[in-house]
C-alpha positions as CSV (number, residue, x, y, z in Angstrom):
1,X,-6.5,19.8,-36.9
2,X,-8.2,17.2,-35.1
3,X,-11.9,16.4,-35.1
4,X,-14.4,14.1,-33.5
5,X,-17.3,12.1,-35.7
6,X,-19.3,9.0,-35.8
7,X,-19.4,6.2,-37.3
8,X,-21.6,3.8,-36.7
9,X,-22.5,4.0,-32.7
10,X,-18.8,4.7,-31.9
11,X,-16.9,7.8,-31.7
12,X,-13.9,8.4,-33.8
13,X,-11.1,11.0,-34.1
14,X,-10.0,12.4,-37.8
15,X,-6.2,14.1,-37.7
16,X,-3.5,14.6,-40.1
17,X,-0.1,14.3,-39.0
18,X,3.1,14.9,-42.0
19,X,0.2,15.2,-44.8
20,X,-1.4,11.8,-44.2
21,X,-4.7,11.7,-43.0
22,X,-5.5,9.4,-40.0
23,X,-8.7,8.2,-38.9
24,X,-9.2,6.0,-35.1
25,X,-11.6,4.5,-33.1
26,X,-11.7,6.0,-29.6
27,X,-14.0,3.0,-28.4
28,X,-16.5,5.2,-27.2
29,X,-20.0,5.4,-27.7
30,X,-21.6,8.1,-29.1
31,X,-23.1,10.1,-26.2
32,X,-22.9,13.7,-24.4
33,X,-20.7,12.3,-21.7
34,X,-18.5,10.9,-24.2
35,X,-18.1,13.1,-26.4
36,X,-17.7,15.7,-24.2
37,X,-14.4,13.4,-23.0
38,X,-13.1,13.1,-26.4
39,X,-13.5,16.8,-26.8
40,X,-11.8,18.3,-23.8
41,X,-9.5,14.7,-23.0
42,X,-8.5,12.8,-25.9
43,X,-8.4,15.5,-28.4
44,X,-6.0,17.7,-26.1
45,X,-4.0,14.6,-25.2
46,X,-3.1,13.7,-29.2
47,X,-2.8,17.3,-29.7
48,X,0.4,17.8,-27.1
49,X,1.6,14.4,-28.3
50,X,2.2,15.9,-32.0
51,X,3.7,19.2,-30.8
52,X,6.3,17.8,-28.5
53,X,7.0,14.8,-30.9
54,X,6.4,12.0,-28.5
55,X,3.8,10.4,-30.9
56,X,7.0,10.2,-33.4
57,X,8.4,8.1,-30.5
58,X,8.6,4.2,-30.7
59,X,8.2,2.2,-28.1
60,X,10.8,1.1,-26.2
61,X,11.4,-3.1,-26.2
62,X,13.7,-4.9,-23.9
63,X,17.4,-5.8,-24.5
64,X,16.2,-9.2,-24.9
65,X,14.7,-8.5,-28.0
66,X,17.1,-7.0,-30.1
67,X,19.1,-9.2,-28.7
68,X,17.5,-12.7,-30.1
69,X,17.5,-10.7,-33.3
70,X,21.1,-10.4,-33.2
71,X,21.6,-14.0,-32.1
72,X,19.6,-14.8,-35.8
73,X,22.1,-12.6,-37.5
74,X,24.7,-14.2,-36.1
75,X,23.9,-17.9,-36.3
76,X,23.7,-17.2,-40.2
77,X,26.5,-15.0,-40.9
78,X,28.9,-16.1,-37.8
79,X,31.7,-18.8,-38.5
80,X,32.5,-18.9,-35.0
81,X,28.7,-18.9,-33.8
82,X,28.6,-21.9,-31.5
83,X,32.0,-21.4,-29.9
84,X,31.0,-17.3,-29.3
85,X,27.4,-18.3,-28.1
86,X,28.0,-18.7,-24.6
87,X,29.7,-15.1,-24.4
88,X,26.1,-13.8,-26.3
89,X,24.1,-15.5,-23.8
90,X,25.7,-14.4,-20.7
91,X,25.1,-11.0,-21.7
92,X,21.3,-11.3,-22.6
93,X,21.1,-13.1,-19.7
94,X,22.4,-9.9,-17.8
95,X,20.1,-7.2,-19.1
96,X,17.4,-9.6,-19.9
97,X,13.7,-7.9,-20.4
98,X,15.4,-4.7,-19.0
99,X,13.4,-1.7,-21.3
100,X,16.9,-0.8,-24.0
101,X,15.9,2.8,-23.5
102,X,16.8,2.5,-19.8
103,X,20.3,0.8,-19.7
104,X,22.8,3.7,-19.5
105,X,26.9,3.9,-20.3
106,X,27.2,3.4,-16.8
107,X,25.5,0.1,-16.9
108,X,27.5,-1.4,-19.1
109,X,30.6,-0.3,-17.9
110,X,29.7,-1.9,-15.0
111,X,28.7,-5.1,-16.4
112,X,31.9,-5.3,-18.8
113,X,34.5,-4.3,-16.1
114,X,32.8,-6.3,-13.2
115,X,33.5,-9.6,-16.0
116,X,36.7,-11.4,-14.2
117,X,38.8,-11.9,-17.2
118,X,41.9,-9.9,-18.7
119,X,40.2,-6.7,-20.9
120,X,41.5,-8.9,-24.3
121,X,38.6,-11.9,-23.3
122,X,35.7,-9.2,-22.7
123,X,36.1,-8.2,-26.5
124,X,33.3,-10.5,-27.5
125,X,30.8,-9.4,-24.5
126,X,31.6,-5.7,-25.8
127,X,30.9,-6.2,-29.4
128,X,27.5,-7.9,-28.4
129,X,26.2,-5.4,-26.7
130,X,27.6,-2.8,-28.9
131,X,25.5,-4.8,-32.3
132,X,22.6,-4.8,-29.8
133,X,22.2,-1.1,-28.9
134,X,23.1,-0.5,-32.9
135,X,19.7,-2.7,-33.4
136,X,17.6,-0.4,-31.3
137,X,19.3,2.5,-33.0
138,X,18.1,1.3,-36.2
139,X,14.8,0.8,-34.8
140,X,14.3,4.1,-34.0
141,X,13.7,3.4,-30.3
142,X,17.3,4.7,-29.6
143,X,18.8,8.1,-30.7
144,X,22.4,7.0,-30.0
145,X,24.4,4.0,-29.0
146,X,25.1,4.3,-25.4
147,X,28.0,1.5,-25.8
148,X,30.0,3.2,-28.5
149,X,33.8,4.3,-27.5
150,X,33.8,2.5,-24.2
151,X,37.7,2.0,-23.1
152,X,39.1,-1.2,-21.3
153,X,41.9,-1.0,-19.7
154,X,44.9,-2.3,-21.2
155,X,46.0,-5.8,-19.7
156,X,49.7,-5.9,-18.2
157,X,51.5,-8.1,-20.9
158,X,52.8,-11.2,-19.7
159,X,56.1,-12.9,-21.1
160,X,55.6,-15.4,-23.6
161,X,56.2,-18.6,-22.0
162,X,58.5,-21.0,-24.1
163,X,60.0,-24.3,-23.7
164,X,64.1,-24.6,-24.6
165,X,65.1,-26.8,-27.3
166,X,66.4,-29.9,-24.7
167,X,62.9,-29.3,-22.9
168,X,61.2,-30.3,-25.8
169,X,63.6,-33.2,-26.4
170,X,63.1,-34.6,-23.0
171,X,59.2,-33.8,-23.6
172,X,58.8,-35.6,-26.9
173,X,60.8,-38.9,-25.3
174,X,58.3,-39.5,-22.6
175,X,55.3,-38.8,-25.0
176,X,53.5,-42.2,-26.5
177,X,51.0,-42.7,-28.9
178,X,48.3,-40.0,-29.8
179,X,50.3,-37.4,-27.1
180,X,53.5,-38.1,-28.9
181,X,51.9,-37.3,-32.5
182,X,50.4,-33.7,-30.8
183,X,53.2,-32.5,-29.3
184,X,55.1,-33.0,-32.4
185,X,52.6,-31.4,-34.2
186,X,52.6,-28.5,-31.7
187,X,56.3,-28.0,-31.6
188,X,56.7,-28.3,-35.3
189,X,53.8,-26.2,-36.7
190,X,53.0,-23.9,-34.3
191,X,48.9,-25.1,-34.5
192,X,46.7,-23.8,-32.1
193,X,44.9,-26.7,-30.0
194,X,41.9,-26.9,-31.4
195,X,43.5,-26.7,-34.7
196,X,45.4,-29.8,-33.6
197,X,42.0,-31.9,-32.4
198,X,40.4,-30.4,-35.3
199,X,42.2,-32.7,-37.8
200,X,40.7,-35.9,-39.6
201,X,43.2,-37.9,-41.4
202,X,42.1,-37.0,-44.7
203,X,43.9,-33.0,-44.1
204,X,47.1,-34.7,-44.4
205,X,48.2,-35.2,-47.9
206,X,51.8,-35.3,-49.2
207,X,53.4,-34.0,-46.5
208,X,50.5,-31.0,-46.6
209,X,48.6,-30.4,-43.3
210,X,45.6,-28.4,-44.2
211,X,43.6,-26.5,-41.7
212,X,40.0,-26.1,-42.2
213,X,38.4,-26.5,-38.7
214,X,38.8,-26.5,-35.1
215,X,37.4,-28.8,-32.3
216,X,36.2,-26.8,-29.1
217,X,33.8,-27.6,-26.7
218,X,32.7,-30.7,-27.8
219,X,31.8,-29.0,-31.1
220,X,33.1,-28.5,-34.8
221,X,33.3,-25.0,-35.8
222,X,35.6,-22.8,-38.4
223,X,39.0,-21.8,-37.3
224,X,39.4,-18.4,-35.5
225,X,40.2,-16.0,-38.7
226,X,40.2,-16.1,-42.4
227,X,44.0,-16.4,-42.6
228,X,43.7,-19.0,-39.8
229,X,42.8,-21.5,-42.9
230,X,45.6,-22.6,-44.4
231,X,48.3,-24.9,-45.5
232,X,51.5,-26.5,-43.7
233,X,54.4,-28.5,-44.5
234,X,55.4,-31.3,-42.4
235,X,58.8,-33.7,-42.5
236,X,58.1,-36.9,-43.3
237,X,58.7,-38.8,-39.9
238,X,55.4,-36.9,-38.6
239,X,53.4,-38.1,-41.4
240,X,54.6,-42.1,-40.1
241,X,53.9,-41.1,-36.6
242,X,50.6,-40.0,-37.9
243,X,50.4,-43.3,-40.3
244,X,50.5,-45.1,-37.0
245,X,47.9,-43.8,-35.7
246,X,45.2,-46.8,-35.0
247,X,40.8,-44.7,-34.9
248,X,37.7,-45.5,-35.4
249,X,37.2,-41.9,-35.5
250,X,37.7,-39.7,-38.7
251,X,39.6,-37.4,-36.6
252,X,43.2,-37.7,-35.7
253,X,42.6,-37.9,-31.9
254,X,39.3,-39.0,-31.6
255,X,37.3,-38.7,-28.7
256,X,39.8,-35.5,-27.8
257,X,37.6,-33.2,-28.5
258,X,38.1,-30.1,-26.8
259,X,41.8,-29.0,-25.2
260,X,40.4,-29.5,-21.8
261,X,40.8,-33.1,-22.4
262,X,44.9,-32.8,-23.1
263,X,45.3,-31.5,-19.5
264,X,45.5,-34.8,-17.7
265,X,48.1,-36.4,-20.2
266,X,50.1,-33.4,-21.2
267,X,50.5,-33.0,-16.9
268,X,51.7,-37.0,-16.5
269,X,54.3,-35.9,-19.7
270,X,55.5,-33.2,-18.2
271,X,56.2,-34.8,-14.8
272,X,58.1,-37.6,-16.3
273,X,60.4,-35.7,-18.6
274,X,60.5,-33.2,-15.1
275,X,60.1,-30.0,-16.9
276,X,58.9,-27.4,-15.2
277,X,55.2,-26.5,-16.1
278,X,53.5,-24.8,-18.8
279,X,50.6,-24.7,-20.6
280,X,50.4,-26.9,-23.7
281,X,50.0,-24.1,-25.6
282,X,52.7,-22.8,-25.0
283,X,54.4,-25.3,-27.7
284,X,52.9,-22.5,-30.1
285,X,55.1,-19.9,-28.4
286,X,58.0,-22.2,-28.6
287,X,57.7,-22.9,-32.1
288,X,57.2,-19.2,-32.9
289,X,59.2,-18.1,-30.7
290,X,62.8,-20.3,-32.0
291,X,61.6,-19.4,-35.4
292,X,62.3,-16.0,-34.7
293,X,65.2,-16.3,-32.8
294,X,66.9,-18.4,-35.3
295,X,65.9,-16.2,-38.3
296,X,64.5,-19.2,-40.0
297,X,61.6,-16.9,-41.1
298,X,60.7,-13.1,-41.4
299,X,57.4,-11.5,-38.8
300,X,55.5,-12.0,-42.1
301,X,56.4,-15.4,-43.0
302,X,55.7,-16.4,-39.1
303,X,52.1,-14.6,-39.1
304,X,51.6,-16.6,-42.3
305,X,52.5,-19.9,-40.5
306,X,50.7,-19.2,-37.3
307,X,47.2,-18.0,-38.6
308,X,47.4,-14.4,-37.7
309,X,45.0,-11.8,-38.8
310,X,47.9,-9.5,-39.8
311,X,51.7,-9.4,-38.4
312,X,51.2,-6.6,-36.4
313,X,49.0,-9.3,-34.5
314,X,52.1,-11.6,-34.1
315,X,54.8,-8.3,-33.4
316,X,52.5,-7.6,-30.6
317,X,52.6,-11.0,-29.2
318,X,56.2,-12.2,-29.6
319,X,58.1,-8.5,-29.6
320,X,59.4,-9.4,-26.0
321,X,61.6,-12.3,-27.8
322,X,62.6,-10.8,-30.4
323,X,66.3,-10.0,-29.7
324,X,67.2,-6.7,-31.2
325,X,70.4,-7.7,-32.3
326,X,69.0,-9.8,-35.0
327,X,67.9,-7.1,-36.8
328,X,70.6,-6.3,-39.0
329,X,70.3,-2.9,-40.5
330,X,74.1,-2.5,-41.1
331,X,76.1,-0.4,-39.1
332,X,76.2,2.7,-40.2
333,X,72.3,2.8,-40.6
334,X,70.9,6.1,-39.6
335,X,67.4,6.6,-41.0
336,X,67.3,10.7,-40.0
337,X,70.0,12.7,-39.2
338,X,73.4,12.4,-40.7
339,X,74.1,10.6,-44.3
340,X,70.3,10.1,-44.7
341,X,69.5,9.4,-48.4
342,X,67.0,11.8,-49.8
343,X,64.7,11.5,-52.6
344,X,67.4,13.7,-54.7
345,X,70.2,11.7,-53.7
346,X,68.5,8.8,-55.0
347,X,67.7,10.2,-58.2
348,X,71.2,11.8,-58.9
349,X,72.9,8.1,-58.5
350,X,70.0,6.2,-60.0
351,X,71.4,9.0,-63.0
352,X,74.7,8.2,-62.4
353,X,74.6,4.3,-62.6
């Protein structure tokens, strides 16, 4: 029930909504005209608002809200804040002080597939707006995420590009000075880039690299996963070429701080050794890639080596080299079907010998 008094020269409205009593100033003043509105106006107004719910509703606030919320979360719980920070941004910059209530599936499908990048890159736009709308859910102001489930198409694989073994001779006999100690790093270890510049000369310790950071952008940040920390061996001849090594700097390469700057020099090595062109990361996919081929390690040994979340990570990225006549099952392997080894079978010669 809702009723009208005074207090004071003002009028006021009394109600109780889920037991709790309620009492509000209708900034009126107490007169027949007034009341007369609060009466047949106000009180009829608050009275529909209760049955239909709507004064259970919160109001709605822009993306951009929740969305410098989430940027707060982030920066204290992120590793990779800074480097991810420009993919955050772009997308607050997109739906901006657009109501949240108001941005439909529709919407961000379009944002997310009008993005000109392979469906793998847009991962970290998706997931931002996906913690955003989970915000507003939270808040109340949304009933469900309208980002949940959303499908990118899958990318068309390409090959992993790899250098051959006399490639890599011919590459490492042009390279000179802080190149020369990269590429042997690269080739040898299988270290991302910004693993590589991320070095300072007191991560290499008898014969031990270990990998703690990354250099990207101009900035210092935490490698890419938890598994991406970790240790390597290196020969001995690449600790000297490091040893020779004349900086200032406490880093390895100095100045070359992101990969951006290797373009220019790795381009002028690749020339003179006349090799035909790929990236410089693609001295990752060469080392993985003659690791596996040469059975010098198993798919979990490699993802070990490489930083991977998991080996499924590094199956699907170097299955296409994998020859499948290096798996050696034995020959008269047959998992289903004829001579397969049952349970019993196993138990009646485990008896027997």
């Amino acid at each position: 029930m809702v009723q009208c008094f005074k207090r004071g020269n003002k009028l006021w409205i009394n109600y109780t909504l889920d037991g709790k009593r309620y009492k509000k100033s209708t900034g009126l003043d107490d007169n027949a005209k007034n009341r007369k509105l609060v009466n047949f106006t106000i009180i009829p107004q608050l009275l529909t608002k209760i049955v239909t719910g709507e004064i259970y509703k919160k109001k709605s606030k822009s993306f951009q809200f929740y969305g410098e919320i989430f940027l707060k979360q982030k920066e204290k719980y992120l590793r990779a804040y800074h480097t991810r920070l420009p993919y955050f941004l772009r997308v607050l910059e997109h739906f901006g002080e657009t109501d949240i209530d108001k941005i439909t599936r529709l919407d961000v499908k379009k944002f997310l597939f009008g993005l000109k990048m392979k469906s793998a890159s847009k991962g970290s736009y998706k997931s931002c707006i996906n913690e955003i709308f989970e915000l507003a859910v939270d808040d109340g102001v949304l009933a469900h995420n309208p980002a949940l489930n959303i499908r990118l198409p899958k990318d068309v694989k390409s090959p992993i590009r790899y250098f051959y073994e006399y490639e890599v001779e011919k590459l490492l006999r042009v390279a000179t000075g802080k190149m020369k100690v990269y590429l042997l790093l690269a080739f040898n270890t299988g270290m991302r880039p910004e693993e590589i510049l991320g070095l300072q000369f007191t991560d290499v310790k008898d014969k031990i690299i270990t990998i703690s950071r990354v250099r990207t952008k101009g900035r210092v940040d935490y490698p890419k996963t938890n598994n991406s920390f970790r240790k390597l061996a290196i020969p001995q001849f690449i600790v000297d070429n490091i040893n020779q090594l004349k900086s200032d700097s406490l880093y390895l390469f100095g100045s070359m701080d992101d990969s951006s700057k290797l373009r220019k020099p790795w381009m002028k090595i690749v020339n003179e050794a006349d090799v035909e062109y790929r990236k410089i990361s693609s001295a990752r996919h060469t080392f993985a890639t003659i690791m596996l081929q040469k059975k010098l390690v198993s798919l979990n040994e490699l993802s070990g080596l490489l930083g991977h979340s998991s080996p499924k990570v590094t199956l699907a990225h170097y299955a296409s080299v994998i020859d499948s006549s290096l798996i050696d099952l034995g020959e008269n392997f047959s998992l289903f079907g004829h001579n397969t080894v049952t349970m019993e079978d196993f138990e009646v010669r485990n008896a027997h010998g």
